[in-house]
C-alpha atoms as a printed R data frame, in Angstrom:
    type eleno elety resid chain resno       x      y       z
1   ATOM     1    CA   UNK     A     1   0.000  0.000   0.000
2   ATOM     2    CA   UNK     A     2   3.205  2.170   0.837
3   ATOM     3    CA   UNK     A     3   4.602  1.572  -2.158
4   ATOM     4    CA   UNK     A     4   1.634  2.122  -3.809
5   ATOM     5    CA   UNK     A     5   0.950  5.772  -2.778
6   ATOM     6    CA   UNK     A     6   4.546  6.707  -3.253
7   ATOM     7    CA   UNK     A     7   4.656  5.978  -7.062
8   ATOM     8    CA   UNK     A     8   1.231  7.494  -7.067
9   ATOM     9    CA   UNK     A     9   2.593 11.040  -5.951
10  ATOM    10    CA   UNK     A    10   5.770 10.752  -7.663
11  ATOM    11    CA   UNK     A    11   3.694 10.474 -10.948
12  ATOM    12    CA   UNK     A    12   1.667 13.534  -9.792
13  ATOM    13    CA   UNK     A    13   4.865 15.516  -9.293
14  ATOM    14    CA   UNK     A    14   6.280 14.541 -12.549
15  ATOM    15    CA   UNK     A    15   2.841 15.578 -14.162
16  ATOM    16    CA   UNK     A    16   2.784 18.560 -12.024
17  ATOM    17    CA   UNK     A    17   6.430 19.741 -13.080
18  ATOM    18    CA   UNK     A    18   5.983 18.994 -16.749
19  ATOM    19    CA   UNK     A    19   2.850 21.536 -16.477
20  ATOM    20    CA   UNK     A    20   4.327 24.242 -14.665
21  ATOM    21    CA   UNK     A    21   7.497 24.193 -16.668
22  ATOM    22    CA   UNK     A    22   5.994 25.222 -19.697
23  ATOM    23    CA   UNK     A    23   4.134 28.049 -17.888
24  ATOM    24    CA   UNK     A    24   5.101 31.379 -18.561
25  ATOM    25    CA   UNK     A    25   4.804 34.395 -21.292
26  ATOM    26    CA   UNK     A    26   4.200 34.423 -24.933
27  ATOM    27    CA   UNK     A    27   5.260 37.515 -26.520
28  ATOM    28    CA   UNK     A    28   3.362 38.428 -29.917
29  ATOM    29    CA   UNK     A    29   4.500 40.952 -32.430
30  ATOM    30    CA   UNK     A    30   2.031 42.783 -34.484
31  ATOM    31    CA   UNK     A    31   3.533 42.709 -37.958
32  ATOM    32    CA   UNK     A    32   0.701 42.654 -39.763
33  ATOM    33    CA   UNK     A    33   0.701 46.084 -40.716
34  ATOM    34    CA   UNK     A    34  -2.574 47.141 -39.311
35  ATOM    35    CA   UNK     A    35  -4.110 47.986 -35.645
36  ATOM    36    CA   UNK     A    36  -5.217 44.335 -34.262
37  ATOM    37    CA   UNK     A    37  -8.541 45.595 -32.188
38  ATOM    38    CA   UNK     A    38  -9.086 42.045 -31.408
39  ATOM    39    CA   UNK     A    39  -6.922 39.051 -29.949
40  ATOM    40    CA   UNK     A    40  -8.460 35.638 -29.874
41  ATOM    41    CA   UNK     A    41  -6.119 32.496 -28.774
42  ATOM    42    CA   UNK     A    42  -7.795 29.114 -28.496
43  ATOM    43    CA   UNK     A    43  -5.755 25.571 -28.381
44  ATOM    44    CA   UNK     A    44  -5.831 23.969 -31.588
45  ATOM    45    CA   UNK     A    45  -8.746 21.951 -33.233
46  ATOM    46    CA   UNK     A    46 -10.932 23.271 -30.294
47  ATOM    47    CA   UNK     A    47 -13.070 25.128 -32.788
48  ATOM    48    CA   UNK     A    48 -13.794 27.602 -30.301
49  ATOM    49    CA   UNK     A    49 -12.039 31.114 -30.122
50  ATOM    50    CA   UNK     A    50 -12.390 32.081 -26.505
51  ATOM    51    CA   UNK     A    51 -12.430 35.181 -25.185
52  ATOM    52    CA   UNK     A    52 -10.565 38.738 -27.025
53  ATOM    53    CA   UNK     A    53  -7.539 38.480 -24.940
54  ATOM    54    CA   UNK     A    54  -6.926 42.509 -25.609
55  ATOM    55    CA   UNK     A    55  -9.920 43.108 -24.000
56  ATOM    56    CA   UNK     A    56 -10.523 46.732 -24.396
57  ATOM    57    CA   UNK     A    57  -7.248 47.894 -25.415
58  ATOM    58    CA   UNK     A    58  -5.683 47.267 -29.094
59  ATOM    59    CA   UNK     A    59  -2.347 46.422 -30.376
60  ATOM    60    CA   UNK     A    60  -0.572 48.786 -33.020
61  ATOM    61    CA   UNK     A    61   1.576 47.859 -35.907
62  ATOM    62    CA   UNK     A    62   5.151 46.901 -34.487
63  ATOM    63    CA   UNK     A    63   3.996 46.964 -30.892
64  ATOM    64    CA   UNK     A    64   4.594 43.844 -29.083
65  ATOM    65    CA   UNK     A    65   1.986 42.527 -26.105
66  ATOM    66    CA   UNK     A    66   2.797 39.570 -23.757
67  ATOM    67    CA   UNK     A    67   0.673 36.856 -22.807
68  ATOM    68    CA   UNK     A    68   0.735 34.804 -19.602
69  ATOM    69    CA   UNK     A    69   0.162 31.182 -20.645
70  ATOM    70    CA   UNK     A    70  -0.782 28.586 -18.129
71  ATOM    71    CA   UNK     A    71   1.027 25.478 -20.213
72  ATOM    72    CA   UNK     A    72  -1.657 23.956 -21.372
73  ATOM    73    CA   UNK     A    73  -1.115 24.490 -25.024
74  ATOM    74    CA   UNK     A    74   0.773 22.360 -27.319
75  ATOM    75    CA   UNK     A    75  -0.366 23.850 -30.321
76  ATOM    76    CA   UNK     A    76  -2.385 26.798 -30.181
77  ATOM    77    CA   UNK     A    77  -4.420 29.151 -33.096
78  ATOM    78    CA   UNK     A    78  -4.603 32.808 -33.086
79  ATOM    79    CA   UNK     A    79  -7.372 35.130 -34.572
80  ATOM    80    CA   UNK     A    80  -7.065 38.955 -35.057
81  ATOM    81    CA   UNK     A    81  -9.615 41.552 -36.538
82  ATOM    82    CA   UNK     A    82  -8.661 45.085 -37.376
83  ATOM    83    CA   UNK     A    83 -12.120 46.178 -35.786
84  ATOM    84    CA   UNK     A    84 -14.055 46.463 -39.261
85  ATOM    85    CA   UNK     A    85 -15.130 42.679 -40.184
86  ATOM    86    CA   UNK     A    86 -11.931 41.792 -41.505
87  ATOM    87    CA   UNK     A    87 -10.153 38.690 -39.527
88  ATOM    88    CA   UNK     A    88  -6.638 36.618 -40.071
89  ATOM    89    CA   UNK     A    89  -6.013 33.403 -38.469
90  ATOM    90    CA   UNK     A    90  -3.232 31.736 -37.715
91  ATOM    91    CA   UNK     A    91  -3.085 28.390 -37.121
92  ATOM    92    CA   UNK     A    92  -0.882 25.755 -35.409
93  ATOM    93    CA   UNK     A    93   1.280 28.196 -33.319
94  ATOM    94    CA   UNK     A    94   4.149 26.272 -31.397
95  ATOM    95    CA   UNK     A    95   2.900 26.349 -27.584
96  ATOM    96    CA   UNK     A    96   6.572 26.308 -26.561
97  ATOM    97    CA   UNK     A    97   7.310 29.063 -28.195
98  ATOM    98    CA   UNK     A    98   8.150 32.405 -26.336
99  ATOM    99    CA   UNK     A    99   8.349 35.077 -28.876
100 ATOM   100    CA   UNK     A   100   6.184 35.054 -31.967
101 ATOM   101    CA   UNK     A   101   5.847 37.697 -34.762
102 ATOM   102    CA   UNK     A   102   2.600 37.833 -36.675
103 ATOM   103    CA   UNK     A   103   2.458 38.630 -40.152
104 ATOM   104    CA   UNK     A   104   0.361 39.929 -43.007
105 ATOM   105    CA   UNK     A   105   0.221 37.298 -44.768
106 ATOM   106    CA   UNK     A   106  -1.009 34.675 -42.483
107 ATOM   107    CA   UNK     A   107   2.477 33.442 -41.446
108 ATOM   108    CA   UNK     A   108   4.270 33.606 -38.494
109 ATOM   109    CA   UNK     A   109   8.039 33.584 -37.378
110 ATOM   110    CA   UNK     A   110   9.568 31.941 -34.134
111 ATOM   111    CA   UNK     A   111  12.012 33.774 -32.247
């Protein structure tokens, strides 16, 4: 029973560590070459964009905003609108990644 428990919270930890390691900040570039008004990050395939991460604030060409990430993502897409209907999605975004720069053309670049 001993024995048991032990590997029981040893696995835990490990899970527990693997989790928390990959928590931290993601920092996205606006390169797109327009004001982002909206900032929508969802993990992959969920189909669901979440909530506008900007909130009421925007992002301006070249201006860089940082993003506290809890981990969970492996792979993670991005949506942006420019406030008037128009949106560009990015899909597939590295979830280790810590610096990410956001193009125009629907690409991004790891840094």
């Amino acid at each position: 029973m001993k024995k048991g428990f032990i590997a029981l919270m040893a696995v835990w930890a490990i899970l527990f560590l693997s989790v928390t390691a990959e928590a931290g900040t993601i920092s996205i570039k606006n390169n797109t070459g327009v004001e982002i008004v909206e900032l929508f990050l969802s993990d992959s395939g969920t189909g669901d964009w979440e909530e506008d991460v900007l909130g009421n604030n925007t992002l301006s060409h070249g201006e860089t905003l940082n993003i506290n990430v809890d981990g969970a993502y492996n792979k993670f897409d991005l949506r942006i609108t420019n406030g008037e209907d128009a949106a560009l999605d990015f899909f597939g975004l590295d979830g280790r990644a810590r610096s990410i720069t956001l193009n125009s053309d629907a690409t991004a670049n790891y840094q």
